[in-house]
C-alpha positions in Angstrom: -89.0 -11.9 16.3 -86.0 -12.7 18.5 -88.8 -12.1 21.9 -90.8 -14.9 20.7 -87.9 -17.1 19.5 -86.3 -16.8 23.1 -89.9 -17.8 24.5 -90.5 -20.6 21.9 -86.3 -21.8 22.9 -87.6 -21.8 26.6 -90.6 -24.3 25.9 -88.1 -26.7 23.9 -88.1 -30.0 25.4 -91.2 -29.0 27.7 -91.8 -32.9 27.9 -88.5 -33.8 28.9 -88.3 -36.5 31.2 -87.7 -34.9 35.2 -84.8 -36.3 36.2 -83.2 -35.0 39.6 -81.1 -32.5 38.2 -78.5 -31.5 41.1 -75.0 -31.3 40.9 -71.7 -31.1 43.0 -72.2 -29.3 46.5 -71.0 -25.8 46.1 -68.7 -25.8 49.4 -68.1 -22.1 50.6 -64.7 -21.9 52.2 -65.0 -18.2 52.9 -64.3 -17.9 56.7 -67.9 -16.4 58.5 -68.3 -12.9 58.8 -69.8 -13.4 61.9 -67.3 -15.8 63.9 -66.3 -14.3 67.1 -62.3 -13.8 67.4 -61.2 -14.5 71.0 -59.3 -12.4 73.0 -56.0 -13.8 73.1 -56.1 -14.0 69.1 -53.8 -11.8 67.9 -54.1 -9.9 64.5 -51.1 -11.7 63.7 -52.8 -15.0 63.9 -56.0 -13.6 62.1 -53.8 -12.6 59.3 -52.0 -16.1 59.4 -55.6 -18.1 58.7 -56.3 -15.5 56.0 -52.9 -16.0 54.7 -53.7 -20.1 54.7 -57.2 -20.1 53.2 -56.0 -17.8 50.3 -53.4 -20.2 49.5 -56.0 -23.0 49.7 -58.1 -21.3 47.3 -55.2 -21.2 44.8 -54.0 -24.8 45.6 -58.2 -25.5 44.5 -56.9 -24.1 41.3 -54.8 -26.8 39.3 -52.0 -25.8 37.2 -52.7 -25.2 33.8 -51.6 -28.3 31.4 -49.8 -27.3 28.0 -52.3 -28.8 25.8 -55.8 -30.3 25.7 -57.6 -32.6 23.0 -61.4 -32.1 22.0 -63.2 -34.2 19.4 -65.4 -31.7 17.6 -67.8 -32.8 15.1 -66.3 -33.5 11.5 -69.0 -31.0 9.8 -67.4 -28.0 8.2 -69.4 -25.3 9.7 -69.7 -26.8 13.1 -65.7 -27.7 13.2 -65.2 -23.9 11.8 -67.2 -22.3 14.4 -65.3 -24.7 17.2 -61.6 -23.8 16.2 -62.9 -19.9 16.5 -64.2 -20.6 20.0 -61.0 -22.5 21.0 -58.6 -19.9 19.6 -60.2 -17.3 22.1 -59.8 -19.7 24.7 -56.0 -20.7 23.9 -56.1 -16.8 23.8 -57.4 -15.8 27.0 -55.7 -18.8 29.1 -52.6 -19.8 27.1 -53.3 -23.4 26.9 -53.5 -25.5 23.5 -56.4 -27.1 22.6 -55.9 -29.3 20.0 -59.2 -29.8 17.7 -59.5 -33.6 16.2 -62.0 -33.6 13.6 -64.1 -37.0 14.4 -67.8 -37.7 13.3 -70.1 -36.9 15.8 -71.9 -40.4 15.2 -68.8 -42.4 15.5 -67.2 -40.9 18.6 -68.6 -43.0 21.3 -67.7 -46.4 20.4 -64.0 -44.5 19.1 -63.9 -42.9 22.8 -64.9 -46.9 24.4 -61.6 -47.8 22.8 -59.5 -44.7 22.7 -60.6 -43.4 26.5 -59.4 -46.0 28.9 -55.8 -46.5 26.7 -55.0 -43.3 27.3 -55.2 -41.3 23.9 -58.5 -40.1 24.3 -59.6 -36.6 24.4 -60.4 -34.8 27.0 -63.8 -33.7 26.2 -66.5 -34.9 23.3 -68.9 -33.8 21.5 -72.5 -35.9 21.9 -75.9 -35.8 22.1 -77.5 -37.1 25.7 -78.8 -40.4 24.8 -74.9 -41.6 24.7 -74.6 -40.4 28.1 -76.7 -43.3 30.0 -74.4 -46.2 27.7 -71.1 -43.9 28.6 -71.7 -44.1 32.2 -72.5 -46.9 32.5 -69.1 -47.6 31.5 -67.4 -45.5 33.6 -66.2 -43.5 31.0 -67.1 -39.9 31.6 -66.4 -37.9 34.7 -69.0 -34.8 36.0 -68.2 -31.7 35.1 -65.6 -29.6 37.1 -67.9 -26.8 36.8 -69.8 -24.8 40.0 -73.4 -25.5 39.9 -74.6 -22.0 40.0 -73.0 -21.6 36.3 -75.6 -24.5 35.2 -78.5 -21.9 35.8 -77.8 -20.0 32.1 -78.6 -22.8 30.5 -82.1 -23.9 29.9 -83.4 -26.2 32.8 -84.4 -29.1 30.5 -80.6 -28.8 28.6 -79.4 -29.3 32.0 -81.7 -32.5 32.7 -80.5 -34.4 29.6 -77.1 -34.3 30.7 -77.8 -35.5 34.2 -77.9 -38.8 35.6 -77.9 -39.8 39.3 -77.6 -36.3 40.7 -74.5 -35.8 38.8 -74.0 -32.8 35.3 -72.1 -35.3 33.3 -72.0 -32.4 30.0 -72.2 -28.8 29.2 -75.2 -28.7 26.9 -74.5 -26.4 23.5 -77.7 -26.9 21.5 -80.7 -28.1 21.3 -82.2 -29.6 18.5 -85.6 -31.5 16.4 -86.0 -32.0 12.8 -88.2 -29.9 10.9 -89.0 -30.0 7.1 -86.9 -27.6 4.4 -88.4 -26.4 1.5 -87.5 -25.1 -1.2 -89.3 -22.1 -2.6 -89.0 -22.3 -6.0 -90.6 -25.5 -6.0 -92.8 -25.7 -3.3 -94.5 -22.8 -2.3 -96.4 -23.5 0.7 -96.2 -26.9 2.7 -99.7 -28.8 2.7 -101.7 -28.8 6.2 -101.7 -32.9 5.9 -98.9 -35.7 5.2 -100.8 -37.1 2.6 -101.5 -33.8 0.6 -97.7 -34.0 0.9 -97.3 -37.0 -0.5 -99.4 -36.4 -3.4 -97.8 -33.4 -4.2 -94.3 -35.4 -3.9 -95.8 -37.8 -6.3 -96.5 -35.0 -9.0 -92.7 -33.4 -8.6 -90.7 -36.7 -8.6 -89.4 -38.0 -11.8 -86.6 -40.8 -10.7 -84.8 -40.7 -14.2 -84.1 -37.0 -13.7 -83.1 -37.5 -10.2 -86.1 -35.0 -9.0 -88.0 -35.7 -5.5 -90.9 -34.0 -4.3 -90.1 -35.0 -0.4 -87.3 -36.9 0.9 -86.0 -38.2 4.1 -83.5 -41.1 5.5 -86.4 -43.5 5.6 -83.7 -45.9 6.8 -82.6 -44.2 9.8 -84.6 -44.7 12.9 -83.7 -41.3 14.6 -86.2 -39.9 10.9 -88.4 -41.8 10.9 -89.6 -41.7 14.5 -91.9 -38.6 13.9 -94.2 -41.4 12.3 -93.7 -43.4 14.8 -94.9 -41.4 17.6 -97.2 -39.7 15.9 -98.8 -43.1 15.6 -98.6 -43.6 19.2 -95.6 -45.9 19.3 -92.3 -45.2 21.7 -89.5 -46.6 22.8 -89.4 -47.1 26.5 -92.9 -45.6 28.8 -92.1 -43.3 31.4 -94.2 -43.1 34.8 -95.3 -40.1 36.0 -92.3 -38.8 37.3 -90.6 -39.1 33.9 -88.7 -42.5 34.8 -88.2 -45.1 32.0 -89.1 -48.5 32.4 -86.8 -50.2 29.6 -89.4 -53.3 30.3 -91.7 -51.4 28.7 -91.1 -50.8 24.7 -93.8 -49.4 22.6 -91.7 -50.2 19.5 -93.8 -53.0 18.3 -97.2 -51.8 19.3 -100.1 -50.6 16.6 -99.0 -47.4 15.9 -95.2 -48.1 15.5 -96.8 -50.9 12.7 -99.1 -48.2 11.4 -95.9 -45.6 10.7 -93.8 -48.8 9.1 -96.5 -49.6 6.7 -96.8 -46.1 6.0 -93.4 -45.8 5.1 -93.2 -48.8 3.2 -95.8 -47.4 1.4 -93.5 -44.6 -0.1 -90.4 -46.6 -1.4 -93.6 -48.8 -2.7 -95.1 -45.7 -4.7 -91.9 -44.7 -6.1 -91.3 -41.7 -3.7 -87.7 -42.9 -1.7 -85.0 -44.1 -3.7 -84.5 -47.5 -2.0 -80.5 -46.0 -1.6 -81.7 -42.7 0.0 -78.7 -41.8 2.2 -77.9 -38.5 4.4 -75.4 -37.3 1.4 -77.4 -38.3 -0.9 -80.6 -36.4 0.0 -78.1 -33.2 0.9 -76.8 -33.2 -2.3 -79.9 -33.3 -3.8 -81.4 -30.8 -2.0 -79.1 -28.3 -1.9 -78.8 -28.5 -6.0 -82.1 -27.5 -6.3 -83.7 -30.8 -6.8 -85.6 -31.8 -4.1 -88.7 -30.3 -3.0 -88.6 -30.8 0.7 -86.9 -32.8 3.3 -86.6 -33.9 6.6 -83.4 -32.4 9.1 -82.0 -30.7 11.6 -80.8 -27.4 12.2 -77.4 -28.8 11.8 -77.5 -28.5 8.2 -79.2 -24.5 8.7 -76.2 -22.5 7.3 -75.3 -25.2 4.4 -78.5 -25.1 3.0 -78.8 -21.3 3.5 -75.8 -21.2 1.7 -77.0 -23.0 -1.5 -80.9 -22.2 -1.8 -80.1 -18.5 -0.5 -83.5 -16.3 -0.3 -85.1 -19.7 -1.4 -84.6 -21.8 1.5 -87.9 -22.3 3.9 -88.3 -24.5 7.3 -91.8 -25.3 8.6 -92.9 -28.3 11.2 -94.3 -31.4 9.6 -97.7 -31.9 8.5 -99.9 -33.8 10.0 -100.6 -37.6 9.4 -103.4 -39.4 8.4 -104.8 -39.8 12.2 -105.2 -36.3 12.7 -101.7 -36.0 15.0 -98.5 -34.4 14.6 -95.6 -36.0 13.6 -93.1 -36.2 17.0 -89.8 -36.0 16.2 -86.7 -36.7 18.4 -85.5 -34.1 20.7 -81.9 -33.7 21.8 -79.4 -31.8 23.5 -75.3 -31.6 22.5 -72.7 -30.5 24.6 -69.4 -31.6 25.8 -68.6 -34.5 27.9 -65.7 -34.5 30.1 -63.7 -38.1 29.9 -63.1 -39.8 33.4 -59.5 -40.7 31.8 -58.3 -36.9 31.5 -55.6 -35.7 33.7 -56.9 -32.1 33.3 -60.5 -32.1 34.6 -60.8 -28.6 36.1 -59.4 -27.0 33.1 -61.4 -29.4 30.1 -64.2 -27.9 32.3 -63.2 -24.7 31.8 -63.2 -25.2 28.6 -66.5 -26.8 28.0 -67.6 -23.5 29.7 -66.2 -21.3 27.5 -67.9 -23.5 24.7 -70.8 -23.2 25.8 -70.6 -19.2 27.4 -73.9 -17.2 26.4 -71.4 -15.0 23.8 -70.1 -18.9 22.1 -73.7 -20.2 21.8 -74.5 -16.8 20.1 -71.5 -16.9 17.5 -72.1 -20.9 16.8 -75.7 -20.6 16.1 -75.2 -17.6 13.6 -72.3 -19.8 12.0 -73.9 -23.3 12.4 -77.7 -22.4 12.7 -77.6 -24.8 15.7 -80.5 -23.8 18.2 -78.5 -22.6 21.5 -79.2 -24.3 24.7 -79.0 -20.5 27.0 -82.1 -18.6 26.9 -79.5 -15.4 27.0 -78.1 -16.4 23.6 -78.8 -14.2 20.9 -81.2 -16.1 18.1 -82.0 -13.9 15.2 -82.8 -16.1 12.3 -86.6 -16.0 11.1 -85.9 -19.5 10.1 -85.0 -21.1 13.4 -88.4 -20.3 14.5 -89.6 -23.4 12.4 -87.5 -25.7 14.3 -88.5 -24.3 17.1 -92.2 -24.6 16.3 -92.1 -28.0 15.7 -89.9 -28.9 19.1 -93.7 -28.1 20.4 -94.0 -32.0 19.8 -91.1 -33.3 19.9 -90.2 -36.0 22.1 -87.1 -36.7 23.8 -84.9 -39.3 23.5 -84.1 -41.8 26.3 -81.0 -41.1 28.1 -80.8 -44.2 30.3 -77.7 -46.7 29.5 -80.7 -49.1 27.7 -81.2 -46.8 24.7 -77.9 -47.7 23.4 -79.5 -51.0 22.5 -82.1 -49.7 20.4 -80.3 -47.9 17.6 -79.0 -51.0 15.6 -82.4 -53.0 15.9 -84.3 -50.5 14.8 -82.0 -49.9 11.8 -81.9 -53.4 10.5 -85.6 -53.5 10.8 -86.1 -50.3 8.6 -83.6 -52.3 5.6 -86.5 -54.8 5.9 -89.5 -52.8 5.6 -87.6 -51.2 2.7 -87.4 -54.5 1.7 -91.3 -54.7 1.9 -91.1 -57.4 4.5 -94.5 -57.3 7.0 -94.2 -54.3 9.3 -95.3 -56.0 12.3 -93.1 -58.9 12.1 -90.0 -56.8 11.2 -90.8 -54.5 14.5 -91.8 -57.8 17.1 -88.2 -59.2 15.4 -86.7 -55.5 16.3 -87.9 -55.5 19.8 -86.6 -59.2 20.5 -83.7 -58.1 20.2 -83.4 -55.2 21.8 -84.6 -57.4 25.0 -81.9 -59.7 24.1 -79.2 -56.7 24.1 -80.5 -55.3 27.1 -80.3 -58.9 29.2 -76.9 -58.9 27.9 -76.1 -55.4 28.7 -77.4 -55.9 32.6 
């Protein structure tokens, strides 16, 4: 099992976009084993240079600050599994890390504020489409970290967290949605979306608060797997991988074909108009929900309330015959251009992220590691890690910042039941609008 997870974790993000990946030059200040020593130089004088480039080696080392702040994600097994990590860290190098707890979804526009006044942390904790909008702003710094080190993680980790030539993060998982199920209700997941709609259809009863599928139908990250199923996309990429944010596919006939689709389930009955994140959690993981649509993010949670009954599969596929193409990410740390103790943050963020830390974060989170020498042992990963197969991954130019909110308000109106296609041309208006604005 763990073989072909490790093989299946290698594949993840397969599609990402090929970005020039290099980072810092690795200077060698070793002296040459070969220089010739003339001979008027004395030993005395050999010994002096060897003398002076060992203390420049330990000037390259900066003194070690008494404290450093982190903004780990405010999720109770993630923030868990982070204060563990740090208090080996604070262990081994006798530096405080303070821990902040701050939601994951709310950190960059907190960091936009908090980073250039001064009380920003020193490293947080976001996926790689932030980076490109956090750049931009001259906000994050590349990581103090030697290149060689970047070589245990996977390649395409790596890629999402570069821009420019520069490694702006220290990828920590990798990650798609994948459908839950719940044994006890639903014994097998149907081979078509449809099939799983009608079997949602026969489970739900509204009064009783009792779903046969569920997802955040108002939450563009969920319901792209329609999207691109469909054909739709956000910004078209060349051959070489580059975006062309000129070029949105947001508005085109599949991306109408996956609104109406949706529309059509809050229309049948099937989505509570008020479906939320905590809402669909808390129905799930009391047993009421047939199936829905997450991340591995939620893994040990759910394990913990469904137990033995707990299942993850990919998505079905939709009504043209394709798969669903969910969003795929990387997290890690990002190092803020505003902290005063870059080497050691670094340091840090490589600790976090250390082949052993991936390993003890995935058994406590059930996050997918981004090191192929992690240790992934968990038959129900492999669903997640089946369906990264076709997933798609998300922009990580500065111009996908100006997609998210769009995108939202245009999924409140085809909840709404307002025409798909003039809710999406309305969406993509403005996310030209934003972009002009942003350049």
């Amino acid at each position: 099992m763990k073989k072909s997870l490790l093989v299946l974790m290698m594949l993840l993000l397969a599609v990402t976009v090929a970005l020039v990946g290099c980072g810092p030059d690795n200077n060698d200040n070793e002296p040459g084993g070969n220089n010739q020593v003339d001979e008027n130089t004395t030993n005395e004088g050999a010994n002096n240079e060897t003398n002076e480039n060992a203390g420049d080696a330990e000037e390259a080392t900066p003194e070690k600050p008494e404290s450093i702040e982190i903004w780990a994600n405010d999720e109770e097994f993630q923030y868990a599994a982070i204060e563990h990590l740090v208090e080996e860290f604070e262990a081994e190098h006798g530096i405080d890390v303070t821990v902040t707890p701050v939601q994951m979804a709310d950190q960059d526009e907190a960091f936009e504020l908090d980073g250039p006044s001064g009380i920003g942390p020193d490293l947080l904790f976001q996926p790689h489409d932030r980076l490109g909008n956090l750049t931009a702003q001259n906000l994050l710094a590349p990581m103090e970290i030697d290149e060689a080190e970047f070589a245990n993680y996977t390649e395409d980790a790596v890629n999402a967290f570069t821009l420019d030539g520069e490694i702006y993060g220290a990828p920590l998982v990798m990650e798609n949605t994948a459908l839950y199920y719940n044994k006890s209700i639903i014994e097998e997941i149907p081979a078509t979306m449809e099939e799983l709609y009608d079997l949602s259809e026969e489970l739900t009863d509204v009064g009783n608060d009792e779903y046969g599928f569920l997802f955040e139908a108002l939450n563009f990250y969920h319901v792209y797997p329609w999207m691109g199923g469909h054909g739709g996309y956000v910004f078209n990429q060349d051959a070489e991988g580059n975006y062309d944010p000129e070029d949105i596919g947001l508005a085109n006939e599949g991306s109408v074909e996956a609104y109406a689709e949706v529309q059509s389930l809050f229309d049948r009955g099937l989505l509570p108009r008020s479906i939320t994140e905590d809402v669909l959690n808390g129905l799930f993981t009391e047993g009421n929900v047939g199936a829905v649509l997450s991340g591995p993010w939620y893994l040990a949670s759910f394990t913990e309330a469904l137990g033995d009954d707990l299942g993850v599969a990919p998505l079905p596929t939709l009504s043209n015959g394709e798969d669903p193409t969910p969003f795929a990410g990387v997290k890690g740390w990002l190092l803020s251009d505003y902290s005063e103790n870059k080497y050691w943050a670094s340091q840090l963020a490589l600790h976090l992220t250390s082949a052993d830390s991936q390993s003890y974060y995935f058994a406590e989170t059930g996050e997918i590691p981004a090191r192929p020498d992690s240790d992934v042992d968990n038959p129900l990963a492999e669903g997640f890690l089946e369906q990264s197969q076709t997933a798609t991954p998300m922009p990580n130019i500065p111009e996908m910042g100006q997609v998210w909110d769009p995108m939202e308000d245009s999924l409140e109106f085809n909840a709404d039941g307002e025409d798909p296609q003039e809710v999406l041309e309305e969406a993509v208006e403005d996310i030209i609008v934003n972009i002009e604005l942003m350049q």
